[in-house]
N, C-alpha and C positions, 0 to 999 in steps of 0.2 A: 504494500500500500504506500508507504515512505517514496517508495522507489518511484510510481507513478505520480505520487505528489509532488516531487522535484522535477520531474520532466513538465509537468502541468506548468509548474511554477516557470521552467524556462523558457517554456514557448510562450507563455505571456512574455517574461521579459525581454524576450528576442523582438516580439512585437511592437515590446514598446518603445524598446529602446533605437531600433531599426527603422520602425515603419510612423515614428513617429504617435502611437496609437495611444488613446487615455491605457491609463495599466489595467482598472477595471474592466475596461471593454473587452481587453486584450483578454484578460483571463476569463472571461466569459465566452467570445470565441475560440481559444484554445481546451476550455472546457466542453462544449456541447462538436467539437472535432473529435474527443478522445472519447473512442468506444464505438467510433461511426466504421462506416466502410472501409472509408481510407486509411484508417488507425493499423497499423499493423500488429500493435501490442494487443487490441480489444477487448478488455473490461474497460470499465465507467469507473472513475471514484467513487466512495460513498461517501458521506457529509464530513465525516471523520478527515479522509483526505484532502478534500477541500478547502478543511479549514486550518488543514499544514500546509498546505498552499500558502494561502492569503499568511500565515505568517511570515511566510519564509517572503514574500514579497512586498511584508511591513516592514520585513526585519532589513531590506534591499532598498527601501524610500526612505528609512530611518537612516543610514549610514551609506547614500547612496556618494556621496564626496570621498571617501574613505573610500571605497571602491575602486569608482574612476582612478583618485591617485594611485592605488596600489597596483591595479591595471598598469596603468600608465609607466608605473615603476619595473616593472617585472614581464610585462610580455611583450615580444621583441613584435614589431611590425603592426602593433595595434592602432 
């Protein structure tokens, strides 16, 4: 469950951080994507999952400066 909750969580933030997209929005379409057709992994989260999601992408808007620099510090070509 963890497992699909981090990938949830990165395809929002891929979204958002990439396409420009509100985060919520973003997590909302990356959630009703996971579990469709396209989905290769196929289970759905359940509420539980979800709401390790949205931390993990509180805990990403709370220290998102932190990030960028440490990014920025450490991965070659970013």
């Amino acid at each position: 469950m963890r497992r699909r909750a981090r990938e949830l969580a990165m395809r929002a933030l891929f979204a958002h951080t990439q396409g420009g997209v509100d985060l919520e929005e973003a997590l909302q379409h990356a959630l009703s994507a996971m579990g469709g057709e396209e989905d290769p992994y196929g289970d759905p989260l359940d509420e539980e999952g979800v709401a390790f999601a949205r931390r993990l992408l509180e805990g990403f808007k709370a220290h998102q400066e932190e990030v960028d620099r440490v990014l920025k510090e450490t991965v070659e070509g970013w």
